[in-house]
C-alpha positions as CSV (number, residue, x, y, z in Angstrom):
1,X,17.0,-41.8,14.9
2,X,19.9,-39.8,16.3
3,X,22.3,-41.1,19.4
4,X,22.1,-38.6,22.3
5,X,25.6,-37.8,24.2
6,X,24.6,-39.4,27.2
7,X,24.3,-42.5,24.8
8,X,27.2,-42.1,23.0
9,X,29.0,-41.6,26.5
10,X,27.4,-45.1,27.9
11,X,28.2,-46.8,25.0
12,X,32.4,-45.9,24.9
13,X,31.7,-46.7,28.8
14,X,30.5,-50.3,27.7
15,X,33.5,-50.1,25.3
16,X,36.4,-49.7,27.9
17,X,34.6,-52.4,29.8
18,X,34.4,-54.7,26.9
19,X,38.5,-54.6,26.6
20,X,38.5,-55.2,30.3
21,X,36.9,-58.6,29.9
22,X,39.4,-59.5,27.6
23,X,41.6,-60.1,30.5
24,X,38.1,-60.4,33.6
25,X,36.3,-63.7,32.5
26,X,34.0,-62.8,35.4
27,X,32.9,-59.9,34.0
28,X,31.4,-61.1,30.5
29,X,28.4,-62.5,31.7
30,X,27.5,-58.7,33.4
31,X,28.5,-56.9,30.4
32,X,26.6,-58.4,28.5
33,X,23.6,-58.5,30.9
34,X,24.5,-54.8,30.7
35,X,24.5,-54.2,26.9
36,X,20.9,-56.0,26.9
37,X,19.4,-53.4,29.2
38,X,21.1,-50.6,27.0
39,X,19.7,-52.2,23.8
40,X,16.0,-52.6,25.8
41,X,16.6,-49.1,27.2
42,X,17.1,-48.0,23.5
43,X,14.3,-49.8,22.2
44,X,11.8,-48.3,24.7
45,X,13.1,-44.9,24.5
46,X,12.2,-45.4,20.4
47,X,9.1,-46.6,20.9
48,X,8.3,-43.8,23.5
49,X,8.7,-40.9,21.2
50,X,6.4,-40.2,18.6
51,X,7.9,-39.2,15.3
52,X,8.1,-35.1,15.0
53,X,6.7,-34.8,11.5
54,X,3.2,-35.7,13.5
55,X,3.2,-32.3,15.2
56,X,1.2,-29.5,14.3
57,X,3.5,-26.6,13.9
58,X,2.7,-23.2,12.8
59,X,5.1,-20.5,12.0
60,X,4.4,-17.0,11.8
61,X,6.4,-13.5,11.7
62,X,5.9,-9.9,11.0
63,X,5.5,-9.4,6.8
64,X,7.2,-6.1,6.6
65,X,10.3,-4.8,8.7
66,X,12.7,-1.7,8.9
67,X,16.2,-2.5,8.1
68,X,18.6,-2.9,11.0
69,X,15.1,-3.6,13.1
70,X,14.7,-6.3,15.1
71,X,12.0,-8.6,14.6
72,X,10.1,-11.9,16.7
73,X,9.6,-15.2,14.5
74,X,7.3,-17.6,16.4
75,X,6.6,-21.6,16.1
76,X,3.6,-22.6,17.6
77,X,3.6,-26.5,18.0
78,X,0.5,-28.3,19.0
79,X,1.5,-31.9,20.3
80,X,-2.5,-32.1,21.5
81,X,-3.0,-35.3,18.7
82,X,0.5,-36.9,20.5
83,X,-0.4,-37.9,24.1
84,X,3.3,-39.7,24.4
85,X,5.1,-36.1,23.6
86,X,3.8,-34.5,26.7
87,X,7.2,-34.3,28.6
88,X,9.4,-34.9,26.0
89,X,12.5,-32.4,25.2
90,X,12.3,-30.2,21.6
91,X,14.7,-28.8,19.9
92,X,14.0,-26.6,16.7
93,X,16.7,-25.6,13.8
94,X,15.5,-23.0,11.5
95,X,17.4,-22.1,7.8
96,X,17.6,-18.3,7.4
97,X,19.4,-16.1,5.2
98,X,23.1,-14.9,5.7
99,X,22.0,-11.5,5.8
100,X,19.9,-12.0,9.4
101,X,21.6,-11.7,12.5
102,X,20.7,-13.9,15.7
103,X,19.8,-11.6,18.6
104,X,17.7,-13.9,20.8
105,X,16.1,-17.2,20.6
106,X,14.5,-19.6,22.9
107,X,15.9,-21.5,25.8
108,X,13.5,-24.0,28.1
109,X,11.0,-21.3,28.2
110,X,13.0,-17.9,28.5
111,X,15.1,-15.7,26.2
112,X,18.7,-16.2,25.6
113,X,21.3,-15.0,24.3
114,X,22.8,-17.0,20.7
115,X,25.3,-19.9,21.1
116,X,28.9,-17.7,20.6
117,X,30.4,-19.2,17.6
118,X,27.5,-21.3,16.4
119,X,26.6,-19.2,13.0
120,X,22.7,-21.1,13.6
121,X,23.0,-19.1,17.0
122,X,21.8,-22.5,18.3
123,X,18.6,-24.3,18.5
124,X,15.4,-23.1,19.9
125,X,14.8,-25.7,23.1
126,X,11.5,-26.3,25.0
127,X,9.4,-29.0,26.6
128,X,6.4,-30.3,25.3
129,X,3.2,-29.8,28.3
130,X,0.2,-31.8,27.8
131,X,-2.8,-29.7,26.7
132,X,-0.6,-27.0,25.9
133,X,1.1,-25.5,22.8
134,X,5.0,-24.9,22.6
135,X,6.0,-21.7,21.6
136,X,9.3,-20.9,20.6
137,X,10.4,-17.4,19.6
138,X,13.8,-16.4,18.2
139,X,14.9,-12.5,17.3
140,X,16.6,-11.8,14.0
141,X,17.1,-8.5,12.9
142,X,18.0,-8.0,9.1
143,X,20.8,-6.4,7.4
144,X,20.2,-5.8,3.6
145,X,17.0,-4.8,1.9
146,X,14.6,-6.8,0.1
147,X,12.5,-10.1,-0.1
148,X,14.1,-12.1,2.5
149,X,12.3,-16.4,3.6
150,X,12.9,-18.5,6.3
151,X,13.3,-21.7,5.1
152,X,13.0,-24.9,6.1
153,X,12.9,-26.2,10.3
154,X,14.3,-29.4,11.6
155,X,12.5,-30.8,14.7
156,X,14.3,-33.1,17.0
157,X,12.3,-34.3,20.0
158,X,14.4,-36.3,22.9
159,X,13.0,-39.7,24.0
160,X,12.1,-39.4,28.1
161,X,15.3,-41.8,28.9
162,X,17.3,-39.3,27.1
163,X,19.2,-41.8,24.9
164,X,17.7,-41.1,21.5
165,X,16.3,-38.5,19.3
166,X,13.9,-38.5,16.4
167,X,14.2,-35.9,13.9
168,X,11.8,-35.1,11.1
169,X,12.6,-31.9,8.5
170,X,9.5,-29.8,8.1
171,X,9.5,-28.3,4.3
172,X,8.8,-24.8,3.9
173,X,9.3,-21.0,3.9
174,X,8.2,-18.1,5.3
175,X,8.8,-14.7,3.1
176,X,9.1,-10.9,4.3
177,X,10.1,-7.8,3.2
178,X,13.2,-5.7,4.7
179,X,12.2,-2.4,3.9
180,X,14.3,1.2,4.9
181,X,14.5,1.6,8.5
182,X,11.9,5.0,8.4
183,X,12.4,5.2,12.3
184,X,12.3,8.5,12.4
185,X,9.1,9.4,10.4
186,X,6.6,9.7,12.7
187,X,8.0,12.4,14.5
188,X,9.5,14.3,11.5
189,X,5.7,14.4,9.7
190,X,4.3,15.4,13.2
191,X,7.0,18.1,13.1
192,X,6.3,18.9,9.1
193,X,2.3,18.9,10.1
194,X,3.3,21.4,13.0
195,X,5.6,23.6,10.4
196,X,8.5,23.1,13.3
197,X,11.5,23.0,11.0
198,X,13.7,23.9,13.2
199,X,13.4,21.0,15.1
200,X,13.8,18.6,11.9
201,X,17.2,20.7,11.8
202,X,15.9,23.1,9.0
203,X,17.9,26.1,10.0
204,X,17.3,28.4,7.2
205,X,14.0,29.1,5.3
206,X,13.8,31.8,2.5
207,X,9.7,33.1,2.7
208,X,8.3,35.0,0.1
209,X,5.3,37.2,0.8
210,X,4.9,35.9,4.3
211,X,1.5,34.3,5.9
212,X,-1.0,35.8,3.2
213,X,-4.4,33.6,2.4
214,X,-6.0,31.8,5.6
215,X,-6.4,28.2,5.0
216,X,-8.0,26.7,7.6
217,X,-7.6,25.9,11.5
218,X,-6.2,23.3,13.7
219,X,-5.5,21.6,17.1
220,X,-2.5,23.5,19.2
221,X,0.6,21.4,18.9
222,X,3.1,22.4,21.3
223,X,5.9,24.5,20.0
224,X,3.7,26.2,17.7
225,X,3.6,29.9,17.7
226,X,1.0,31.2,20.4
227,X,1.2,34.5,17.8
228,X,-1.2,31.9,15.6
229,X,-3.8,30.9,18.2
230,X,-7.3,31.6,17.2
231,X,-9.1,32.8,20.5
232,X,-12.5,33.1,19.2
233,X,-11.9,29.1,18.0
234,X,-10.5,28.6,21.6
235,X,-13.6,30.4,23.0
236,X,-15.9,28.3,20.7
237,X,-14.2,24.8,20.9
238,X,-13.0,24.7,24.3
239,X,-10.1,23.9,23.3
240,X,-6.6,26.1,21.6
241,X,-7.1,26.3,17.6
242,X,-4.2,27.5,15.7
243,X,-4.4,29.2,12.2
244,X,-3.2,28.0,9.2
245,X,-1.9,30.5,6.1
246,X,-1.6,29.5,2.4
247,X,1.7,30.4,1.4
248,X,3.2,27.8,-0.3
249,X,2.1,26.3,-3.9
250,X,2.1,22.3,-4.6
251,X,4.8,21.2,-7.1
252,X,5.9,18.2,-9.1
253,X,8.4,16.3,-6.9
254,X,10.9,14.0,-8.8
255,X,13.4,12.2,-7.1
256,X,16.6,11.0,-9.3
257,X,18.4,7.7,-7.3
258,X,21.8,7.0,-8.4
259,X,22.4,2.7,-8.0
260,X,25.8,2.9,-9.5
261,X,28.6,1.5,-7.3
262,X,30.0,4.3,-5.3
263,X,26.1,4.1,-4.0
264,X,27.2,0.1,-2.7
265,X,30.0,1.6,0.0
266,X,28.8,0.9,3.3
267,X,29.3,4.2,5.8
268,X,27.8,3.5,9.4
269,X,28.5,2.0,12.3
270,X,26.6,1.1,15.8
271,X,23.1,0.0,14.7
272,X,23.3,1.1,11.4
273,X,26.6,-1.0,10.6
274,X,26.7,-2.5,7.2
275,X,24.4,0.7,6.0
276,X,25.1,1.9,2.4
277,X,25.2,5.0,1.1
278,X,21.9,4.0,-1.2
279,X,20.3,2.7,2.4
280,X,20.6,6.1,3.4
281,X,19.5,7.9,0.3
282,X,16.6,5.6,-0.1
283,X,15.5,6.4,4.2
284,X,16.0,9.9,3.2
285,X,13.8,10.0,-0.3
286,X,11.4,8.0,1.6
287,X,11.2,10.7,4.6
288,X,10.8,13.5,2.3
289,X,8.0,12.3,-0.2
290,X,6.1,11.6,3.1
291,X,6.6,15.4,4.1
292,X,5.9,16.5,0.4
293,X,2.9,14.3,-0.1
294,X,1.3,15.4,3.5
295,X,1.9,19.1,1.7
296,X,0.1,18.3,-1.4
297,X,2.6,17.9,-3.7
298,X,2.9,15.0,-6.5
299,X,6.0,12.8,-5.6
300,X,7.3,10.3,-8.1
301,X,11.1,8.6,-8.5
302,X,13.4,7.4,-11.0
303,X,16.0,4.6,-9.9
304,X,19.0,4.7,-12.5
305,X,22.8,2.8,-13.3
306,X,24.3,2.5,-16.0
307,X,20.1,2.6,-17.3
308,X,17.1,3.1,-16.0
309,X,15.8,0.4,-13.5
310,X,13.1,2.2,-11.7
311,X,10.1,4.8,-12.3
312,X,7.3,5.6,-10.4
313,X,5.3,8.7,-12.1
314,X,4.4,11.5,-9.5
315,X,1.1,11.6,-8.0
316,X,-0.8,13.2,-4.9
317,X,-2.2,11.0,-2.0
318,X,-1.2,8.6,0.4
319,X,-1.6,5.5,-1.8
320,X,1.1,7.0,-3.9
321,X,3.8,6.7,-0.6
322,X,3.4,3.0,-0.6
323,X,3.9,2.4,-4.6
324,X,6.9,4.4,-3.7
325,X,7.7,2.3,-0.9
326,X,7.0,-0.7,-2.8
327,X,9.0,0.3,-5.9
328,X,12.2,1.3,-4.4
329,X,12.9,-0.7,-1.6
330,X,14.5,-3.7,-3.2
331,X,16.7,-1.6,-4.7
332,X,20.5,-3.0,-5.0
333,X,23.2,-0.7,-6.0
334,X,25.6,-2.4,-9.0
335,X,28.9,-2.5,-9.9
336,X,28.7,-0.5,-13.0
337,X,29.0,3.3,-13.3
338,X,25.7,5.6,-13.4
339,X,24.7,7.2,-16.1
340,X,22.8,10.9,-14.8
341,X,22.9,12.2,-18.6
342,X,20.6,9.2,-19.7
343,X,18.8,9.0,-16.4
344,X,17.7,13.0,-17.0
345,X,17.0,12.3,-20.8
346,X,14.7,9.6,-19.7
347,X,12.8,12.0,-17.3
348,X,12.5,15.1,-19.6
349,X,10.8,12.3,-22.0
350,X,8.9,10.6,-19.2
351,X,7.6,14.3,-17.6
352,X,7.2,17.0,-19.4
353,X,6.0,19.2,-16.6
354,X,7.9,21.5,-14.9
355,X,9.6,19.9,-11.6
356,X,11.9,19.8,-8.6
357,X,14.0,17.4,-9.5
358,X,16.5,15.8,-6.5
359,X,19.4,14.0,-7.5
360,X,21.2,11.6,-4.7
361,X,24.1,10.6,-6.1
362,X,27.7,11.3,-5.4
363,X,30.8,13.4,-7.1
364,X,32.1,11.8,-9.5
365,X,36.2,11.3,-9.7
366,X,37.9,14.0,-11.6
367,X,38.0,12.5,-15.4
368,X,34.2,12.1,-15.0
369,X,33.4,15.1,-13.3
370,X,32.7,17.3,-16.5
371,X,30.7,14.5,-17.7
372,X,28.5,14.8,-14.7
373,X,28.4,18.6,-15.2
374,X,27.5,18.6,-18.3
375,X,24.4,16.2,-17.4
376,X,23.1,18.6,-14.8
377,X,23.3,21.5,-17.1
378,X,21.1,19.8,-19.4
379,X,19.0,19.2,-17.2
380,X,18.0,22.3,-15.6
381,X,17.0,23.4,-19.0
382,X,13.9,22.0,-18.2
383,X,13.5,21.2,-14.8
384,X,14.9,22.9,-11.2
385,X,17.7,20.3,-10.1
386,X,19.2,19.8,-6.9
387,X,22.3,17.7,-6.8
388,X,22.9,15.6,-3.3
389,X,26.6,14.6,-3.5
390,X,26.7,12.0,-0.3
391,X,30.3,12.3,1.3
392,X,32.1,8.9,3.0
393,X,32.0,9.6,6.9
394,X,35.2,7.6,7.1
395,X,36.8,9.7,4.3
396,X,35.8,12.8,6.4
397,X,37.6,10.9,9.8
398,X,40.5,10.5,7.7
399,X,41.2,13.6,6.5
400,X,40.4,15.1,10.3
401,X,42.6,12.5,12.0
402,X,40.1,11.8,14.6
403,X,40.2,7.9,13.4
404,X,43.5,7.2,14.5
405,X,44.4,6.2,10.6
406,X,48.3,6.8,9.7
407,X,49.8,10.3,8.1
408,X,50.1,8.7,4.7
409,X,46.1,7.9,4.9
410,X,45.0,11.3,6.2
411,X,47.3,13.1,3.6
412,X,45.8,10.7,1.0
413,X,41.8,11.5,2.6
414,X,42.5,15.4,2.5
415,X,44.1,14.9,-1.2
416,X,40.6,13.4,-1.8
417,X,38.7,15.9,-0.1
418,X,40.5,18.6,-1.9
419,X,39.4,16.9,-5.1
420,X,35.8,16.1,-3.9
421,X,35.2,20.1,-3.1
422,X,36.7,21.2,-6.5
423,X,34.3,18.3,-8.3
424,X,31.1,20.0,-5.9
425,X,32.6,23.6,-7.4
426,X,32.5,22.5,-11.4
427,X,29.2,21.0,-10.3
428,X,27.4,24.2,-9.3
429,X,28.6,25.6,-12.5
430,X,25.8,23.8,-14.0
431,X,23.3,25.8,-12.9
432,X,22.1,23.4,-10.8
433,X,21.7,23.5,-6.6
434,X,24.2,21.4,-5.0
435,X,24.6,20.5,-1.6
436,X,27.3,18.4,0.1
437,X,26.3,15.8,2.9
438,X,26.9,12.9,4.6
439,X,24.5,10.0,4.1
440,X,23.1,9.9,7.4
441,X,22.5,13.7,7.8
442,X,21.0,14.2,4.2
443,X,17.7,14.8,5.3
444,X,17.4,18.1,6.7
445,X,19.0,20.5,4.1
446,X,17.3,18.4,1.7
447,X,13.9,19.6,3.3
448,X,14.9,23.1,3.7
449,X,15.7,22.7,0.1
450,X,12.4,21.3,-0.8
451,X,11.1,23.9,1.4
452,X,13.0,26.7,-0.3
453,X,11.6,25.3,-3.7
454,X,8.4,25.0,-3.3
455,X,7.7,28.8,-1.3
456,X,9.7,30.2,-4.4
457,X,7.2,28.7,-6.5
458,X,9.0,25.6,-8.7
């Protein structure tokens, strides 16, 4: 049983009354006539509201969800079995993880915005009808990857006088998954499907032999070439067929994620705020095995630190994109340093094909940088390597001065830019592909890479 504020406010009414009769005999006799009715008034309101563990409450909410995507939890309560809560005032609390943000909850039947300052973002309120359900619905939208449950609820219902509350705490949890964001992949795949690079922002393809062995035909997509239209097909179909050419080969597809710690600094802002460099790299791996898959080739990936934590063997097909999805999107980056030389040891054990082999990673300072050289050069003894070094956008702001930072930090961010382009430089001497990017923008020259792989024949 929980005082409400309008009881708490009668009762230090009562109160100042009380010391007034210290000095007002004539008083006593109402006040206390007074404090009867508050104490029946109490009592009724008690009796009057059924205890809240006796509702039936049901929560639900979406299993899987795209990082930095918003998401609608709803709590259906039933109060059909409780006649007496028909009219009566609810209040739900809800325990959720740090890592979700409060962007809308409920509020006597309508959205609102969260209480400012409240971490909880406030209760959920509504009124009980008779005959129907409550629903309350509250938007979270989460921040870091992984298994994420919302815990347990607290239900309060308000007695009809308003002077008391009875709470119950319902036990429980609720689990989903906060998987990379992927908001772009529809469109890129119906782009890939299309062979409309250039609008994935794949500016440069290297062809070799040009369209040679007819493959097969399919529906007009606009923006395709009208050069490719099959008119007999149109004639026949009633509808414009467009030719499709054979002219690249599958190929093994591995990709190589660094988790070490320069993968844990966070690079975005607006929507993606909070983003870290391996959020990005794991949206853009994700991305790309779709497009490679759709193509035919085998996909698989290798999650490393300091050792080995992940490996997903390559394979064909569209059940292979969701191990890959379920294997690498719990991924956490650590605080130790990464180990490529180990990582690439592990795969030339591991796969002993041939292979496109994509490393997302970063430069590494200067005293490790021939280490990291030396790794790649191993490694292309066996297998085709591209090396993804991910820049800092706010290092690049720096060293352009278009963040407003001081001249000591922009001389410091071009010193570091200097040595980040002479790390890329000793890198290519491995005989390896390199390619310098920014986390959020890693996805198209990674395709035309794949792309430029895989029509040379890797």
């Amino acid at each position: 049983m929980i005082p409400t504020r309008r009881l708490e406010r009668l009762v230090l009414v009562l109160l100042l009354c009380s010391t007034a009769c210290v000095w007002v005999e004539s008083l006593r006799l109402a006040l206390l006539l007074i404090d009867l009715g508050l104490v029946a008034a109490c009592a009724f309101d008690f009796l009057r509201t059924p205890s809240p563990a006796r509702l039936g409450v049901e929560r639900s909410l979406p299993t899987r969800v795209g990082l930095s995507t918003d998401f609608t939890r709803r709590v259906r309560v039933d109060s059909s079995a409780l006649p007496r809560a028909a009219g009566l005032g609810l209040e739900l609390f809800e325990a959720f993880p740090p890592s979700f943000e409060v962007r809308e909850r409920s509020l006597d039947g309508a959205p609102a915005a969260p209480l400012a300052g409240d971490p909880s973002g406030g209760p959920d309120r509504g009124r009980l009808a008779r005959g129907a359900p409550l629903e309350l619905t509250r938007v979270y939208r989460g921040t870091r990857r992984g298994v994420h449950s919302l815990g347990d609820m607290r239900l309060r219902l308000r007695g009809p006088l308003g002077l008391l509350e009875r709470q119950a705490r319902l036990a429980g949890s609720s689990a989903l998954a906060i998987e990379p964001a992927l908001e772009n992949l529809s469109r890129t795949l119906a782009l890939a499907a299309s062979d409309r690079w250039r609008d994935l922002g794949v500016r440069r393809l290297r062809r070799r032999g040009g369209l040679t062995e007819f493959e097969s035909l399919r529906d007009y997509v606009e923006g395709d070439d009208v050069r490719l239209v099959d008119w007999k097909a149109f004639a026949r179909r009633g509808r414009p067929a467009v030719r499709e050419y054979q002219e690249e080969r599958g190929q093994e597809v591995l990709f190589l994620i660094d988790c070490g710690r320069p993968m844990g600094a966070t690079t975005a802002l607006g929507k993606e705020r909070g983003w870290t460099k391996l959020d990005h790299a794991l949206d853009t791996v994700l991305t790309l095995a779709a497009v490679a898959l759709g193509k035919g080739d085998r996909v698989g990936a290798c999650a490393f630190g300091a050792s080995v934590s992940t490996w997903v063997a390559p394979a064909r097909g569209a059940r292979q994109f969701v191990r890959l999805t379920d294997a690498l999107f719990d991924l956490r980056a650590s605080s130790q340093e990464s180990d490529l030389a180990r990582a690439l040891r592990e795969v030339a054990v591991r796969h002993r094909r041939r292979a496109l082999v994509i490393v997302l990673s970063d430069v590494a300072d200067p005293l490790s940088v021939e280490r990291q050289r030396q790794a790649l050069s191993s490694g292309v003894k066996r297998h085709r390597v591209l090396f993804a070094g991910l820049d800092d956008p706010s290092l690049r702001r720096a060293a352009a001065g278009t963040d407003g930072a001081p001249v000591s930090v922009r001389a410091a961010a071009l010193e570091l830019e200097r040595e980040r382009r002479a790390g890329l430089a000793e890198l290519a001497r491995s005989g390896a592909r390199v390619l310098d990017a920014l986390p959020a923008e890693a996805a198209a020259p990674l395709l035309a890479a794949w792309l430029d792989a895989r029509r040379a024949g890797a």
